[in-house]
C-alpha positions as CSV (number, residue, x, y, z in Angstrom):
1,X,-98.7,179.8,174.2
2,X,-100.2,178.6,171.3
3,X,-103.3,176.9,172.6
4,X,-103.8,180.5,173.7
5,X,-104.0,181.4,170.2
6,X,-106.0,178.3,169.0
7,X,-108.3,179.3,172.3
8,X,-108.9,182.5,170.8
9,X,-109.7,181.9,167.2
10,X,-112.3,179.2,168.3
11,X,-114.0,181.9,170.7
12,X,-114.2,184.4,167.3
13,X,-115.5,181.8,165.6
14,X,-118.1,181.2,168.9
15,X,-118.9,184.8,168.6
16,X,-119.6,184.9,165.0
17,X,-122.3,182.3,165.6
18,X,-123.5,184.2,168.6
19,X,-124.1,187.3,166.6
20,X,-125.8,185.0,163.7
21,X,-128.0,183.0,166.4
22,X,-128.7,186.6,167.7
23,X,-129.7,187.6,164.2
24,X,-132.4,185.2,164.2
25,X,-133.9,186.7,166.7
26,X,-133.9,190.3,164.4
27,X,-135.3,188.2,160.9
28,X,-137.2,185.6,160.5
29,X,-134.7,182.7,157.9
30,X,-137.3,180.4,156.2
31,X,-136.8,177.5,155.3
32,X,-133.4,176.3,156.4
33,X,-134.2,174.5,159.8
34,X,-131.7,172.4,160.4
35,X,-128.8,175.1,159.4
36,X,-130.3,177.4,161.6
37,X,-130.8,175.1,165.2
38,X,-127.1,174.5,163.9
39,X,-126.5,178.0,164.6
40,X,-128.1,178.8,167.5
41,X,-127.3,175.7,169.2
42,X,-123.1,176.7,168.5
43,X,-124.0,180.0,169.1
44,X,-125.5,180.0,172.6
45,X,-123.4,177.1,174.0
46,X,-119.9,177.2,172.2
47,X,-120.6,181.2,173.3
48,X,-121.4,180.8,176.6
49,X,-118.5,178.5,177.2
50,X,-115.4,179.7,175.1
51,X,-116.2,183.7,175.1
52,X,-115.9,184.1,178.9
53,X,-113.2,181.8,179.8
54,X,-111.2,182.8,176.6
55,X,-111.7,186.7,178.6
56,X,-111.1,184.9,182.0
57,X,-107.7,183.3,180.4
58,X,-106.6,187.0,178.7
59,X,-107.2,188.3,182.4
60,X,-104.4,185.7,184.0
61,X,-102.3,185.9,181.2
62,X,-102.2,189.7,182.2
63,X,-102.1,189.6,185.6
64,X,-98.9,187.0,185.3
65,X,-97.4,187.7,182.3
66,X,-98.0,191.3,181.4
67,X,-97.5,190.9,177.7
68,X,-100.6,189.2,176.0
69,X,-100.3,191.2,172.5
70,X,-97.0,188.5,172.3
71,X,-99.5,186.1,172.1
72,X,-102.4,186.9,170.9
73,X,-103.2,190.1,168.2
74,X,-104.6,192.7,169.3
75,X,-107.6,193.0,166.9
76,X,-108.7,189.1,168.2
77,X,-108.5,190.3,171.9
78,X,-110.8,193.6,171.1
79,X,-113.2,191.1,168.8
80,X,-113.5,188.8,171.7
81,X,-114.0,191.4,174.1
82,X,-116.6,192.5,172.4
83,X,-118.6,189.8,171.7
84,X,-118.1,188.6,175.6
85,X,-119.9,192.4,176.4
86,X,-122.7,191.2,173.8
87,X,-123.2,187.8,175.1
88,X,-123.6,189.6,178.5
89,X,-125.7,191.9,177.0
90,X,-128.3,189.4,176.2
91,X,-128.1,187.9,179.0
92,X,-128.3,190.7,181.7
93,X,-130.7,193.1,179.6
94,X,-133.2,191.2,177.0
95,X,-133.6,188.6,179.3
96,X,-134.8,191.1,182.4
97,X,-138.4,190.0,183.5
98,X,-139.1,193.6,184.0
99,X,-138.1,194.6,179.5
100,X,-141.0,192.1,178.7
101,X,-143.6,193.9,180.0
């Protein structure tokens, strides 16, 4: 099960870039164009792909195997966790027609 492992250290590294493309939203970066697009674009689509099927692939591993901390640490589960509930987050609540007005 390492590609398990590999699979989750690639969706932390997703989320960190989804929580720096989400600070761009907070501050304003000048100057640096090209770094940032970099950023969002891995943010937004290595996020929306890796996070939830990195949380979809925990969820079988646990349903079959009953023992994912013999796989994966802890501390990366609960990290990717979280970032999948902030990615949803964003998408559910900031992008509601009905918090722009």
């Amino acid at each position: 099960m390492r590609w398990l492992l590999f699979l989750s250290r690639v969706a932390f590294l997703a989320g960190i870039f989804v929580i720096l493309s989400f600070s761009t939203l907070i501050w304003d970066w000048e100057g640096q164009n090209s770094i940032i697009s970099s950023i969002i674009f891995a943010g937004y689509t290595l996020g929306l792909l890796l996070i939830p099927l990195t949380c979809l692939v925990y969820l079988v591993v646990l349903v079959i195997k009953r023992k994912l901390n013999n796989y994966v640490p802890v501390w990366l589960v609960a990290a990717n966790l979280v970032f999948l509930f902030l990615l949803m987050l964003h998408i559910f609540y900031f992008n509601d027609p009905y918090y722009n007005q």
